[in-house]
PALOKE-46421 format. One record per residue (C-alpha): x, y, z. Coordinates in pm, whole numbers, padded with zeros to 5 digits, always signed. Example, Ala and Ser with C-alpha at 12.3 -4.5 7.8 and 13.67 -1.06 7.14 Angstrom:
residues 2
+01230-00450+00780
+01367-00106+00714
end
This chain:
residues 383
+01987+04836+02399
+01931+04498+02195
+01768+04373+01893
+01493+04145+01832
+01316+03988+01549
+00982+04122+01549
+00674+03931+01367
+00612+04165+01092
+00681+04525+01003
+01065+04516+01100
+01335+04289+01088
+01499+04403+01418
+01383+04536+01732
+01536+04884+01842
+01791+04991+02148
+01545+04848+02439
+01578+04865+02821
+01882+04653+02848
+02238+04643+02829
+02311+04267+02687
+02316+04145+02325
+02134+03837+02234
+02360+03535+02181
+02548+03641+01830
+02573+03339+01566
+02909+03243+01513
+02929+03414+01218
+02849+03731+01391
+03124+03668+01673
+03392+03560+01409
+03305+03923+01193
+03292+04114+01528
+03650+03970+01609
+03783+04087+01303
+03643+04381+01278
+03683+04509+01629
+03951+04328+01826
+04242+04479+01636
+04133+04847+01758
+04091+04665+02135
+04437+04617+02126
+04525+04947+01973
+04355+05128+02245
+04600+04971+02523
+04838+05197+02396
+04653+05477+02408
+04659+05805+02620
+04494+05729+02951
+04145+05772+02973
+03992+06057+03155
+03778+06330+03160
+03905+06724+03088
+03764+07025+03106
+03482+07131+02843
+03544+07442+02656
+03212+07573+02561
+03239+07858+02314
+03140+08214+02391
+02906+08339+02168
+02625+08500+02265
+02242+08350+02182
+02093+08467+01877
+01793+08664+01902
+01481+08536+01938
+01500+08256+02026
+01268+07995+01834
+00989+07874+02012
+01026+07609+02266
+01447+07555+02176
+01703+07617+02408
+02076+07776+02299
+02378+07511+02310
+02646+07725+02301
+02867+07432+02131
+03259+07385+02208
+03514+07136+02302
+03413+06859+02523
+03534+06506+02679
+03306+06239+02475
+03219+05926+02652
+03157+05728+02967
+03434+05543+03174
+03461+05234+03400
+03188+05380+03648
+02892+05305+03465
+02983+04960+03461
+03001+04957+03858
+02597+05098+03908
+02475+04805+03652
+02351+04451+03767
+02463+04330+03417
+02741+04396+03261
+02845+04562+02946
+02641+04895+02963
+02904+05126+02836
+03118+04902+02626
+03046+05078+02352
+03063+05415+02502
+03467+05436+02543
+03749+05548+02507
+03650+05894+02643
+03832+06111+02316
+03768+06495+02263
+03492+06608+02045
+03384+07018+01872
+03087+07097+01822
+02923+07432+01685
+02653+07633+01814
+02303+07532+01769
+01947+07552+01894
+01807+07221+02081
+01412+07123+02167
+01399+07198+02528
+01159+06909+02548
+01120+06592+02336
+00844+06610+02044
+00530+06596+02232
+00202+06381+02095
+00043+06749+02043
+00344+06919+01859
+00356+06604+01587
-00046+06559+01592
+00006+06945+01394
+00266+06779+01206
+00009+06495+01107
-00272+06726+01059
-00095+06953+00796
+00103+06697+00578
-00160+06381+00577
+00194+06187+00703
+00147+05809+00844
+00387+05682+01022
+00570+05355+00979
+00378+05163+01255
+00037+05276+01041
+00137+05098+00680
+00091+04773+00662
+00404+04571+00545
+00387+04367+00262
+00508+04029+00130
+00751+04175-00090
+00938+04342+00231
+00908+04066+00423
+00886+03704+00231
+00913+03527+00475
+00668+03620+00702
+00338+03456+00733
+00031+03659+00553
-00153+03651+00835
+00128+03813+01012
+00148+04111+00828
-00050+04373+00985
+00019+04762+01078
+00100+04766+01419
+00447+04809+01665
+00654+04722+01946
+00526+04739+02282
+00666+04630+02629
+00456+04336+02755
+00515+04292+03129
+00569+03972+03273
+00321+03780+03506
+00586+03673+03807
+01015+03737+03813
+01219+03631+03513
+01563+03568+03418
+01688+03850+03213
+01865+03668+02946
+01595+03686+02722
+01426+04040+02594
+01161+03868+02414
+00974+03749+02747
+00832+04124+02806
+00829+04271+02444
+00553+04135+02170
+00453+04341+01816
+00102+04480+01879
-00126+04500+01589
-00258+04868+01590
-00004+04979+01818
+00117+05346+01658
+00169+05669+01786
-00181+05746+01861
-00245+05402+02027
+00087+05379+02212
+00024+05031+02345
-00167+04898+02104
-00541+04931+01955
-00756+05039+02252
-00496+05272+02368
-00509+05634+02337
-00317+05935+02348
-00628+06138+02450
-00590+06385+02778
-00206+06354+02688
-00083+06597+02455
+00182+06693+02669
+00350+06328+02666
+00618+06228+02422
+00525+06132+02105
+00661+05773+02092
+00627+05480+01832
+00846+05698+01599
+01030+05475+01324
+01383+05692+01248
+01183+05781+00900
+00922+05939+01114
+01161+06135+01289
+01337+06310+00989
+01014+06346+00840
+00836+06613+01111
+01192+06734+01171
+01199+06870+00812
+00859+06978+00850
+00911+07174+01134
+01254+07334+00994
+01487+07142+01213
+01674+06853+01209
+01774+06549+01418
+02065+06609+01642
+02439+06411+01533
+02531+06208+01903
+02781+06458+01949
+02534+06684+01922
+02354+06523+02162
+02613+06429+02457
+02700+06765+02449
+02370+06984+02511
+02297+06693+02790
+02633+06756+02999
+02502+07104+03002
+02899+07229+03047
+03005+06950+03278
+03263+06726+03274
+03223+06363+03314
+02903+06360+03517
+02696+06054+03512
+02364+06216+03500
+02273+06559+03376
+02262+06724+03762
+02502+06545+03921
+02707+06234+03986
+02445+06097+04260
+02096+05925+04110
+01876+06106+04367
+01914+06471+04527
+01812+06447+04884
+01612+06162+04843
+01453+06282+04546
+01463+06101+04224
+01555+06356+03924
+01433+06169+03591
+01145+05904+03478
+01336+05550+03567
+01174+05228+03651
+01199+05121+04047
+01123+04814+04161
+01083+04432+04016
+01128+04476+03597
+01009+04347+03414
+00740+04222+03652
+00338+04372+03582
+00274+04641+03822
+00641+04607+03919
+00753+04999+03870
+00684+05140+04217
+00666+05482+04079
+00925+05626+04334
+01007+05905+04074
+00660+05993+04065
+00551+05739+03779
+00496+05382+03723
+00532+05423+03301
+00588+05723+03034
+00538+06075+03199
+00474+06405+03069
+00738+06605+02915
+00935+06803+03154
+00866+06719+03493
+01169+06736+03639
+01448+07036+03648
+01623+07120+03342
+01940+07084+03284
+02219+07413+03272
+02107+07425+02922
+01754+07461+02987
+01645+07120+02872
+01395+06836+03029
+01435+06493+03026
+01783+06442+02915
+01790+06130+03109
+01497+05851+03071
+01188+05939+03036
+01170+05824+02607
+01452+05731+02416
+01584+05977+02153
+01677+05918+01792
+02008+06097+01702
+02108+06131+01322
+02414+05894+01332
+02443+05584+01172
+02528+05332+01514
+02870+05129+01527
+02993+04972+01837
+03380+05056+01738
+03261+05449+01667
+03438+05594+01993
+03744+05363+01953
+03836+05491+01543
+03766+05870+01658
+04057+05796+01917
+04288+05624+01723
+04268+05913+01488
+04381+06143+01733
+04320+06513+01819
+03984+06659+01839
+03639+06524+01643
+03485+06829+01482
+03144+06802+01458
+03124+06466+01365
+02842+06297+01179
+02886+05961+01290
+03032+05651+01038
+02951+05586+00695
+02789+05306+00737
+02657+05103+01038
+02769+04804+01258
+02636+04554+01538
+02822+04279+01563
+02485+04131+01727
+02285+04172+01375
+02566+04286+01129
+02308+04302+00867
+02079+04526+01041
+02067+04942+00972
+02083+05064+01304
+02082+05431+01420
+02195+05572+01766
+01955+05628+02056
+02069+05835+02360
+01878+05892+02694
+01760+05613+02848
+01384+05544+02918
+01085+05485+03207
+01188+05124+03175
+01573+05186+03219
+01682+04989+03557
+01988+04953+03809
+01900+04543+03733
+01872+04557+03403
+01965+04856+03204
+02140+05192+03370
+02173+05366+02994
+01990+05658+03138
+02383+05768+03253
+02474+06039+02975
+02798+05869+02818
+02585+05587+02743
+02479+05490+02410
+02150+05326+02293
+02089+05191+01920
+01774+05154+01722
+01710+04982+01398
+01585+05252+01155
+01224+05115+01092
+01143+04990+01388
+00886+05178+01653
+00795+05126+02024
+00645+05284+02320
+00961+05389+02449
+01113+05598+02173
+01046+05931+02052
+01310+06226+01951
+01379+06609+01980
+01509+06818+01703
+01825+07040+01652
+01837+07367+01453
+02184+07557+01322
+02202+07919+01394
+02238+08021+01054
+01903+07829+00963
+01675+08058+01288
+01828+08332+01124
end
C-alpha cells in the first residue's frame, strides 16, 4: 500500500492497491537509512529463513459460539512471507516489509467469519447516533493549510483512468470525493441501498474501534490476523492453496484485466468491483474473504522494520501487539496502522498483497472504498 496527500480531511492516503512508495524526500531516505539499514545487515546473520510447522493449540471451542464468529484455536505459527511473493508481482517490493519469516503465539480467540457488513454497522449507527470520520467536516484548525473551500466531509475513492497509465503515480486513479462516506461509498449519488450484505467500507481506524466496542469485540493485533487466515497452514500464499485459481476457478474478489483502466476489471472472479461478503469458500477456520475482497484494519501500530526487531530478538513472539509507536520511512510523520488482505483492486501488475504474508498500511484517519474491518473477541470476554 502507499500514501497520498489527500485535499482535505486527512493528511495521508491509506495502504492502496499497490506495492511502491512514492518518491521519499531525502530527508525521509536519510531517516529510513538510519533507522533500518543497521537491522538489514543484522538479518544476514540470521537463521535461514523458512517456514515450520504451525502448532495450533488444542482446546476445544467454547460453547456457544457468538453469532456470526468463527473459533481460532490460536498456537505457534511461522509469521511472514518469503522471496515468492516477490516472483508473482509486476513491481517489485510487495513483501519487503513482510520478512524475515520469525515464529509468533497466539491465544485462542473468536474471529468475524465475515468482514463488518453495511447492515451489521447501519445497527451500530442506528443505536449510538455515531458519524463517521468521512461525515465531519474538517476544519481549519486541523488542517491550516488547506484552502476553505477545500474543506468539506467527504473520502477517498478510486477514480479509474480514461486509457493505460504508467504506474508510478497513485494519484492518477484516486481523488477525495466530497460526500463520499460509508453510506455513499463512491461519493454523493452513491448508495449502499439493495446491499446490506456488502462490506461496510469508508471506515477511518477511529470508526473501526468505535462499532468494535459497541458490539463487544475488538480489532484483531496482525498476529492475530495472519494466523486465523493460514487457517493451520504453513507458508501458503493464499488461504486455500499455493495456486491463484482451483481448476480454473478464481477463489477471492481480485481485479483482472487492464488497472487501473475504466471498465478495465473483466470480472473473471465473478466481479468487476466490491462484492458481497462471503462468496467464495471459507477458509479451514470457517472464514470468507481472507484474501481481497476489502482491506482490513488490524489494531497494530504499522512499522516497516516490525518483522525484522521480532527476529533479532529471538525465540517466539507471544501475542504481540505490534510497536510502540509507528514508522514509514515514505511519510515518517504520518500515524499509520496495519491493513491485511488485499482488495477488488489488488493486481498481478500492480499490487499482489492479497498473498497472506503480505502486509498493507493505512493512515489512521483516512477512509476509502476499499477498506473496511472484522472484529476479534477473547474467550474469556464470550464467556
Amino acid at each position: 500500500g502507499t500514501s497520498f496527500a489527500s485535499p482535505a480531511r486527512t493528511p495521508a492516503f491509506p495502504g492502496l492497491a499497490c506495492s511502491a512508495w512514492p518518491v521519499q524526500s531525502s530527508t525521509a531516505v536519510k531517516l529510513s537509512q538510519l533507522v533500518i539499514l543497521p537491522l538489514a545487515v543484522s538479518l544476514l546473520h540470521a537463521a535461514e529463513l523458512a517456514f515450520e510447522p504451525t502448532l495450533p493449540n488444542q482446546l476445544p471451542a467454547p460453547a456457544p459460539a457468538p453469532e456470526g464468529m468463527v473459533w481460532i484455536p490460536g498456537g505457534e505459527f511461522s509469521m511472514g512471507s518469503d522471496k515468492t511473493c516477490e516472483t508473482l508481482c509486476d513491481l517489485s517490493g510487495v513483501a519487503s516489509d513482510a520478512s524475515p519469516i520469525h515464529r509468533v503465539y497466539v491465544d485462542a480467540f473468536w474471529m468475524d467469519a465475515t468482514e463488518v457488513t453495511n447492515a451489521q454497522f447501519a445497527k451500530f449507527v442506528k443505536a449510538t447516533g455515531y458519524k463517521t470520520v468521512a461525515e465531519v467536516t474538517p476544519t481549519k484548525e486541523e488542517f491550516p493549510t488547506v484552502p476553505p473551500e477545500a474543506l468539506v466531509a467527504g473520502s477517498v475513492v478510486f477514480a479509474p483512468t480514461p486509457q493505460k497509465v504508467p504506474l508510478d503515480n497513485y494519484l492518477q486513479w484516486w481523488s477525495y470525493e466530497r460526500g463520499a462516506d460509508w453510506r455513499h461509498p463512491t461519493g454523493a449519488n452513491s448508495s449502499i441501498e439493495g446491499r446490506g450484505n456488502y462490506p461496510v467500507v469508508q471506515i477511518a481506524y477511529a470508526d473501526a474501534t468505535a462499532y468494535s466496542e459497541w458490539a463487544g469485540k475488538r480489532l484483531p493485533t496482525e498476529a492475530e490476523w495472519e494466523f486465523a487466515a493460514r487457517g493451520g497452514k504453513p507458508g501458503q500464499l493464499y488461504p486455500w492453496g499455493n495456486d491463484l485459481t482451483i481448476d480454473g476457478k478464481f477463489q477471492a474478489n481480485i481485479y483482472q484485466g487492464d488497472f487501473p483502466v475504466k471498465d478495465g476489471d473483466t470480472g473473471e472472479d465473478g466481479f468487476k468491483g466490491i462484492a458481497p461478503t462471503a462468496q467464495f469458500p471459507a477458509n479451514l477456520y470457517g472464514l470468507h474473504d481472507m484474501s481481497a475482497n476489502v482491506w482490513e484494519w488490524c489494531s497494530d501500530w504499522y512499522r516497516v522494520d516490525t518483522y525484522a526487531r521480532q527476529k533479532l530478538a529471538g525465540g517466539v513472539t507471544r501475542n504481540p501487539q505490534g510497536p510502540s509507536t509507528p514508522y514509514d520511512p515514505a511519510e515518517p510523520t504520518e500515524k499509520k496502522r496495519v491493513h491485511r488482505g488485499g482488495s477488488f483492486l489488488c493486481t498481478s501488475k500492480y499490487c499482489t498483497r492479497y498473498m497472506i504474508g503480505t502486509r498493507g498500511k493505512g493512515e489512521v484517519s483516512t477512509a476509502s472504498n476499499h477498506v473496511g474491518f472484522r472484529c476479534v473477541m477473547p474467550v474469556a470476554q464470550s464467556r
